[in-house]
N, C-alpha and C positions, 0 to 999 in steps of 0.2 A: 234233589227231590223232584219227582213228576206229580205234577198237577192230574187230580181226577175229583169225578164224583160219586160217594156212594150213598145212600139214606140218609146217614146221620147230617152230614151237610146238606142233600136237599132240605131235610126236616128241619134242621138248624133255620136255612132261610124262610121260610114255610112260617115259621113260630113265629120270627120278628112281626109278622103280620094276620098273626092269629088272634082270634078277641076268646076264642074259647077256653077260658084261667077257669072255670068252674069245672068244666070237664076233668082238665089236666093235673089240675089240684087233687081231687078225686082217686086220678089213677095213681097220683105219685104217692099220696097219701096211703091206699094198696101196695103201693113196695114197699114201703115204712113197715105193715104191719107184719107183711111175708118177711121182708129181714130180719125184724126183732122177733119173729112168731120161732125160727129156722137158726137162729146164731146168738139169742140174746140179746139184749137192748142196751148195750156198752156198744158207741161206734168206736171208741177205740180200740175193741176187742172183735167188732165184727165190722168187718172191711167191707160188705156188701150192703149193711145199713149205711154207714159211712157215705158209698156212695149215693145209697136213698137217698139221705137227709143231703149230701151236699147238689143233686140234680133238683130238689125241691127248696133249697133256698135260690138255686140262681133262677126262680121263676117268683119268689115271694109269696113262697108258701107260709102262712105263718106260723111262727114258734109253736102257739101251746097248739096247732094243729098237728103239728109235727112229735109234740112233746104227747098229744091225745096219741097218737096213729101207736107208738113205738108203747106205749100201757096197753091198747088193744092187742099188741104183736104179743108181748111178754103174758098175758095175760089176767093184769090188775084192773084194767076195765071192764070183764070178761071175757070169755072166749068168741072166738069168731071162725064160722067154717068156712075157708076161701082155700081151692084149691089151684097147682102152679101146674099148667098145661103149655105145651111149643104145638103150635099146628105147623105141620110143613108142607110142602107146596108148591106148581109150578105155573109161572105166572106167562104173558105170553112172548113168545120166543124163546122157551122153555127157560126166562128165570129160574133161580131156584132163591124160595122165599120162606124165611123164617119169622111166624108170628109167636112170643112169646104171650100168655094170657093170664091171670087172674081174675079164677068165678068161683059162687056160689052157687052154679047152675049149670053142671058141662052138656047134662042133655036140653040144656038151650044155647049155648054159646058155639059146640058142635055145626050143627045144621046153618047158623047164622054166618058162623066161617065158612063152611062150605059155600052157602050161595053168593059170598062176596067173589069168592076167588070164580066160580061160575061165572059172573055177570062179568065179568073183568076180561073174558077168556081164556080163563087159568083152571087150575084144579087141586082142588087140595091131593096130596099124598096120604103115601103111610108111614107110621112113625122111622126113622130113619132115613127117607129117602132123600133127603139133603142134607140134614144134619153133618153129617163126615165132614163136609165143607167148610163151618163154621167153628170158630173157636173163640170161648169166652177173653173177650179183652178189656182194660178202660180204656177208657175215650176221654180226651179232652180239647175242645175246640174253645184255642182262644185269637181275640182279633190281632188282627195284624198291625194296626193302628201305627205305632213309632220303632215297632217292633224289627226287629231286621231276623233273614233267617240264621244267620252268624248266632246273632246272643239265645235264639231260641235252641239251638241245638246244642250249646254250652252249658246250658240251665238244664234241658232235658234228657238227654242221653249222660250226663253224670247220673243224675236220680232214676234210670233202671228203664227210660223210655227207648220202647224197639225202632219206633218208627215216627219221622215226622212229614207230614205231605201239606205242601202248599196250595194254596185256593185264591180265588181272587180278593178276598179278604179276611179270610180266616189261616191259624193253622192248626190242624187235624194232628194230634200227639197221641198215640197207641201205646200202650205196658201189660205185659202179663198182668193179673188180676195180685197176685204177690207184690208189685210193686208201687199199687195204684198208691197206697199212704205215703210213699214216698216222693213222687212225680205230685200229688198234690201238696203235701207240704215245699217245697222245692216251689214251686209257684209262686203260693202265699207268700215266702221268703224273700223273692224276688218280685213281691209286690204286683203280679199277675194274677188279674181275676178269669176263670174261665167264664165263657159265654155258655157253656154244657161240660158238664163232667159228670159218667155213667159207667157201669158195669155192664158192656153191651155182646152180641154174639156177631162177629167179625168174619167175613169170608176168606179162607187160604188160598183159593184162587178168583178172580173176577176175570166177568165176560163182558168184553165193551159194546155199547147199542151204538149205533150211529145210522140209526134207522128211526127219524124220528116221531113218526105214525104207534111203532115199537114201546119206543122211550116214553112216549103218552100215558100208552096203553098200561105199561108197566105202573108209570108213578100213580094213574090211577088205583090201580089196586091197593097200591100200598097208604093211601091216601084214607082211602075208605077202610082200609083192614085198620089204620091208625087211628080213625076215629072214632071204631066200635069201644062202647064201655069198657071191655072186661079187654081187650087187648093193651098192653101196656108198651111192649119194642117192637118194630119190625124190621128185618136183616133182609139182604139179599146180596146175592153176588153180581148184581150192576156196575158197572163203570158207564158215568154217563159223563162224554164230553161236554166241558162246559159251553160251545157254540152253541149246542143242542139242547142245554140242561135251559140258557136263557132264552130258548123260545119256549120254551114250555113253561116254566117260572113267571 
């Protein structure tokens, strides 16, 4: 396994020191209602609420918020108009950066993504222009703690995982989105709790920055595209070494 970094791990570390749980509850709460609104409100029948509901408990999101979010999705609460938007994008040193969205307002959410990737010196796209690059995966990042990479890749590549990469304290575990039920059951089982487990959009190629003025410039963007209301993931095909990743960090 080769060590790198991409979003999910910067963001991973990012969180442990984030106070903003009202924000993030909010958005995760928003995929809750889009998975059950799009698959039904059985996670055991919809694998992408599954993932909602399991990325919103490992922040402590609470039960009947979760159990509100997935009545709003199915429709028992009532109806709700939130529609699912990807902005795409090149951030600077021609990144290429995928923001996933949920809004009630795309001619406001629009122009707002636009001037983020602007100030950043980036720019948004048009639909498709990076997308090709990305492929929906799960994600599971859990700590390394007493963990050795022997027993993780025994556990996880039986239950259907493609990929596993090591970090300096975490490890980063990839699956087709068909297998994510089993990669986390398979966990549980062996009594591993993830630190993140998501239905994310994954880069098929990545471009390493070791330019770190670049690598700034880059996590800025995505920092601020993460903390707009209505954006819920943000993907890119970065590789940031971790020398560089912790001066910036």
């Amino acid at each position: 396994m080769s060590g790198h970094s991409h979003w999910a791990g910067i963001k991973h570390k990012k969180a442990l020191v984030d106070a903003k749980r009202g924000k993030l509850w909010s958005k995760l709460a928003k995929a809750i209602i889009i998975a059950a609104k799009m698959g039904g409100g059985d996670p055991d029948a919809n694998i992408r609420l599954r993932a909602a509901i399991d990325e919103a408990k490992a922040v402590s999101l609470p039960k009947e918020n979760i159990a509100r979010a997935i009545k709003r999705g199915t429709g028992e609460l009532g109806s709700e108009q939130l529609d699912e938007l990807v902005y795409e994008g090149y951030g600077p040193g021609g990144a290429a950066v995928l923001a996933e969205a949920v809004t009630d307002n795309r001619n406001r959410t629009a122009p707002e993504i636009r001037k983020i990737f602007e100030v950043c010196g980036g720019k948004l796209g048009s639909t498709g222009c990076v997308a090709w690059n990305f492929e929906k995966k799960g994600l599971f990042i859990i700590p390394r703690a007493n963990l050795t990479e022997e027993t993780v890749m025994e556990i996880v590549l039986e239950a259907g995982a493609d990929d596993v990469t090591e970090t300096d304290d975490t490890f980063e575990i990839t699956c087709l989105p068909t297998e994510y039920d089993s990669l986390s059951n398979a966990l549980a089982k062996a009594k591993i709790k993830p630190e993140e487990s998501q239905l994310s959009l994954m880069p098929k190629d990545t471009a390493e920055i070791n330019d770190i003025d670049t690598a700034s410039k880059i996590i800025k963007l995505m920092e601020l595209l993460d903390d707009h209301d209505d954006i819920q993931k943000v993907s890119s095909n970065v590789s940031i070494p971790d020398d560089i990743m912790n001066q910036i960090i």
